[in-house]
Every structure is written in structure tokens, then in C-alpha cells.
C-alpha positions in Angstrom: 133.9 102.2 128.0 134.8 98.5 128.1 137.6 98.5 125.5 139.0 95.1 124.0 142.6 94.8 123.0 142.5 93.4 119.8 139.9 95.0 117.4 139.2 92.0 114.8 136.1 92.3 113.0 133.2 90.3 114.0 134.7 89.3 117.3 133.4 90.8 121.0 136.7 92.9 121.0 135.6 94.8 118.4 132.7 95.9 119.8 132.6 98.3 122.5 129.6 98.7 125.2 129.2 101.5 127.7 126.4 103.9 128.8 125.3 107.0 127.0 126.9 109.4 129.7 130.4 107.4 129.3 132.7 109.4 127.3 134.0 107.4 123.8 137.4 107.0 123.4 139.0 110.0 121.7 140.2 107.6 118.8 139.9 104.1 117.4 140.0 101.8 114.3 138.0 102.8 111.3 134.8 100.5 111.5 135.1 100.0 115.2 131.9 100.0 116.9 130.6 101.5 120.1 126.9 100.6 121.3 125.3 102.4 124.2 123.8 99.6 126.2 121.0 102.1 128.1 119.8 103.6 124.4 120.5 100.8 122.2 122.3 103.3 119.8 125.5 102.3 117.6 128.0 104.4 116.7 130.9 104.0 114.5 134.3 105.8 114.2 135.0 106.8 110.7 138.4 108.1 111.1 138.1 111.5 112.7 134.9 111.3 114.9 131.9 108.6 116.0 129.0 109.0 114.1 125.4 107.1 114.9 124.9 104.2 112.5 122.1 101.7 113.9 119.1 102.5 116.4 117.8 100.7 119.0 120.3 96.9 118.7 120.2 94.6 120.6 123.7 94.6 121.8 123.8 90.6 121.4 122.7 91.3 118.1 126.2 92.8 117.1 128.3 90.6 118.9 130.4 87.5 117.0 127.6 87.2 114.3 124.3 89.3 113.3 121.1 87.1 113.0 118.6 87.8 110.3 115.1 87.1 109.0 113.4 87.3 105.8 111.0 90.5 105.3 107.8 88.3 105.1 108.8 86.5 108.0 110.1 89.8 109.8 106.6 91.4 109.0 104.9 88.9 110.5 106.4 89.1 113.6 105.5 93.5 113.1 101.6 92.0 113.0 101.8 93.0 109.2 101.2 89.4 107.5 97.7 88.5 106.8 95.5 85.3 105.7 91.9 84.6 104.5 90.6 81.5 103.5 87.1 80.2 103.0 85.0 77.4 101.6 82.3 78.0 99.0 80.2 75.0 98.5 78.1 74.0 95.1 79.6 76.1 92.5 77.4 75.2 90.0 78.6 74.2 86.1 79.8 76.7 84.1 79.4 79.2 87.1 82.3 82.1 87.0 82.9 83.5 90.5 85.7 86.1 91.9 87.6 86.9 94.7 88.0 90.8 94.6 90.9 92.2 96.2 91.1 96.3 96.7 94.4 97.7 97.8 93.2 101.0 99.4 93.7 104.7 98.1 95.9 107.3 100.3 99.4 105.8 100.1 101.5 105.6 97.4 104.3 103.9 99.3 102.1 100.8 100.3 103.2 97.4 99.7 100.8 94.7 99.0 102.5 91.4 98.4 100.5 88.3 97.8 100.4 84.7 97.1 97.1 82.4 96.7 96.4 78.7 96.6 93.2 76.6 95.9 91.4 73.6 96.5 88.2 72.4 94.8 86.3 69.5 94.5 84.0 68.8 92.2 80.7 67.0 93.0 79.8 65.2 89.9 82.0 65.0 86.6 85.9 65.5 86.3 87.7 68.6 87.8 88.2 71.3 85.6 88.4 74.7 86.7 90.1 77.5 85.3 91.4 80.0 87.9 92.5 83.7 86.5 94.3 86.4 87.8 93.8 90.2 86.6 94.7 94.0 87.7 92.7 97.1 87.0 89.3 95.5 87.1 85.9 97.6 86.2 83.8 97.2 89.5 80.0 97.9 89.9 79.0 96.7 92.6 80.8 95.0 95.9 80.0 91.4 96.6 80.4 89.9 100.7 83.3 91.1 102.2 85.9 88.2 103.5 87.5 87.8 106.5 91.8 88.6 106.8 92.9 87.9 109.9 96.7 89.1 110.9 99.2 86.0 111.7 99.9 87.3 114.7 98.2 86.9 117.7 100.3 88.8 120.2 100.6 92.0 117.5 97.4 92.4 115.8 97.1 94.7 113.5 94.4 96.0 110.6 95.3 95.5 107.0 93.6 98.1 104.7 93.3 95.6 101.8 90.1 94.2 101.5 88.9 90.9 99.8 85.5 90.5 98.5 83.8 87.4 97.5 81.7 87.6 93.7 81.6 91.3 93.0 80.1 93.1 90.4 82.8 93.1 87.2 81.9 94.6 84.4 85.2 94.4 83.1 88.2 92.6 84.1 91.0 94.7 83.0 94.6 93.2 82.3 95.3 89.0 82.7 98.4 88.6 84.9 98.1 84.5 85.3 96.0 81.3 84.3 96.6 78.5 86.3 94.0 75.7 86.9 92.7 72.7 88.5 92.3 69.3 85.8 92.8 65.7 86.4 90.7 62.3 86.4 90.4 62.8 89.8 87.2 64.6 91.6 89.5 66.5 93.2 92.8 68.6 93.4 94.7 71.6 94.4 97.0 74.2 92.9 98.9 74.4 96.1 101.7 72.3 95.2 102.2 74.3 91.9 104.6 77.3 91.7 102.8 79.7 92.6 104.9 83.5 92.9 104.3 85.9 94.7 102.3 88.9 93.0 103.2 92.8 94.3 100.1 94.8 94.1 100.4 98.7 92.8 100.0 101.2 95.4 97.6 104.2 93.8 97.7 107.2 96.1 95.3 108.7 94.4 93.0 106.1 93.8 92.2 102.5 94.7 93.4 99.7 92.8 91.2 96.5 91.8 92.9 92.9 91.1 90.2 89.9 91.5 91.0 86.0 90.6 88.3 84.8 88.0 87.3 81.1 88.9 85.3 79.2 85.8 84.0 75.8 87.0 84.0 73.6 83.8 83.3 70.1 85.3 80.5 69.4 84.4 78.7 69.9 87.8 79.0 71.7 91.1 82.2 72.6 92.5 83.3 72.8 96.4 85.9 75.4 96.6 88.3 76.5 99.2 90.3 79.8 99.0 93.5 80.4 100.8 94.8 84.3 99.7 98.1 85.1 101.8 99.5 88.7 101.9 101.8 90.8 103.8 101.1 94.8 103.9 103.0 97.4 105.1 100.6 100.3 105.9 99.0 98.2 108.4 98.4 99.4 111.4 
């Protein structure tokens, strides 16, 4: 073991690094470290023995200062962050369309958490288009399904939440959110508006069905782009 001779938290001293055959020291500081640079593993003396406290670090990772990321931004580097968007030209006036969004049955421990933005444009007439948000929707029937892509290219992996464009509702259940798009203008965006971020109820029994409601009230058609953001953790 390389052993440093002054044991002040959040320096390289104390910290130390040897190989998983190497014997540790028989006693040290309470807190002191010990990482295992073959295995990755980190151990910590708690007084009267070493006991494992970290897999798999980086030993650099431990060393002066420990670097962090957000979870959305950590789970897109795990392949777990996914996007759709799409265009829907000629909405037509007082047209009500939906974006369907199914978080899958089969694990109650799923997180689903999602953020949306839109852009529309409307034709003829002034922009006015209401945009809705609900949970627990009545579903008959299943309109196209949309394409998610994961945000990363070098760890692709499948997202079990599925996005459907105009399905069948019956019944649209519980209103989360209005937002909407009005102004002189032909056209606009709720992008810019604070927009949080929604977590979607796991069912492990069931599915669960949230859509957004969009009602074009401009007075002609609407162009319409989509943008639904989401990172999952049961991907895989």
C-alpha cells in the first residue's frame, strides 16, 4: 500500500491505492480511504476494520475533489435519455389532436420523466392554440406510433414508453397543465415558457396513459411541430 503521511481530508494523502492482493494497513484514521486500483473497489476504515464503501471508482475520481453530473445528464450518457419530435402540417380549425404517451406495464419501479415544447404556425388567421396535458386517459383505439430515438449514439438503448400520434380518447381523464400558443403573430412557440418537468406513474400492474390535447382555434390550419423529451430508467 502507498501510504501518505498526513491524512487530511480531500487531499491525495488521504487516499491510499494498492492492489487487491496487497494487505491494508492493520489500522488508520476513521474515514481514511483505501481503493484497489485492479478492482476499482473502496474501502473505508471505520475504527476497528475496513469495510467496502464504493464499486468500481475511478481512482482519479477520489482524489483532491469528486466530479459530478446531474441525473438527466448522467442518464444520458447510460443511453437512457430519449427525444421525438415531428411536424404535422394543416391542422385544420377547430381540429383537436393528441400526442398519446403509454408508460409500459411490468415495473413498478420505472421512472418516466418528461418535458415537452411546441411550435405552430398557423396558415391563415391569428395563432391560438390551446395545448393540454392529462393522466389516466380512456383509450380505444391507438393512432400512428412516433418515433423516440435515445440521445446517445455510442449507447443506444430502447425505451419502453411509447408515443402515439391522434389516438382514439374517449375520455381524457385528470388535467395536469394548460399552456398555449396566442399572439398577433402567425406564429409562436411555447419553448421559451417554463415548462417543468412532469414524472410519469409507474403501474406494475397495468399501463398508464398521459396524452397532450392540442385545440387549434385560429381560425384556419395549423402547422405544428412536436418536441417531447424524456429520460427512462428501465431502458434497456
Amino acid at each position: 500500500m502507498a501510504v501518505g503521511d498526513s491524512p487530511d481530508r480531500g487531499s491525495d494523502k488521504y487516499v491510499w491505492s494498492g492492489l487487491s492482493t496487497d494487505t491494508k494497513p492493520a489500522k488508520a484514521f476513521i474515514g481514511q480511504l483505501v481503493i484497489e486500483t485492479d478492482t476499482g473497489l473502496v474501502f473505508e476504515w471505520s475504527g476497528s476494520g475496513w469495510s467496502k464503501r464504493l464499486d468500481g471508482v475511478d481512482i482519479d475520481a477520489l482524489v483532491s475533489s469528486v466530479p459530478t453530473t446531474g441525473t438527466f445528464h448522467h442518464l444520458g450518457h447510460e443511453g437512457k435519455v430519449f427525444a421525438h419530435s415531428d411536424r404535422h402540417p394543416t391542422i385544420a380549425d377547430s381540429a383537436v389532436v393528441n400526442y398519446h404517451i403509454r408508460v409500459p406495464a411490468g415495473d413498478a419501479t420505472r421512472q418516466v420523466h418528461l418535458r415537452f415544447g411546441f411550435i405552430g404556425k398557423a396558415n391563415t388567421g391569428t395563432l391560438d392554440v390551446d395545448i393540454e396535458f392529462f393522466k389516466g386517459c380512456t383509450v380505444t383505439g391507438l393512432g400512428s406510433v412516433e418515433t423516440v430515438i435515445s440521445t446517445n449514439d455510442a449507447d443506444v438503448k430502447t425505451s419502453g414508453v411509447l408515443i402515439y400520434y391522434n389516438s382514439t380518447i374517449t375520455d381524457y381523464g385528470e388535467a395536469k397543465t394548460v399552456t398555449a400558443m396566442i399572439g398577433e403573430k402567425k406564429s409562436a412557440s411555447n419553448l421559451d415558457q417554463a415548462v417543468p418537468e412532469w414524472i410519469l406513474a409507474p403501474d406494475g400492474a397495468s399501463a398508464r396513459d398521459y396524452a397532450f390535447k392540442v385545440t387549434n382555434n385560429s381560425g384556419g390550419t395549423l402547422d405544428l411541430i412536436a418536441g417531447i423529451f424524456f429520460y427512462d430508467t428501465g431502458a434497456a
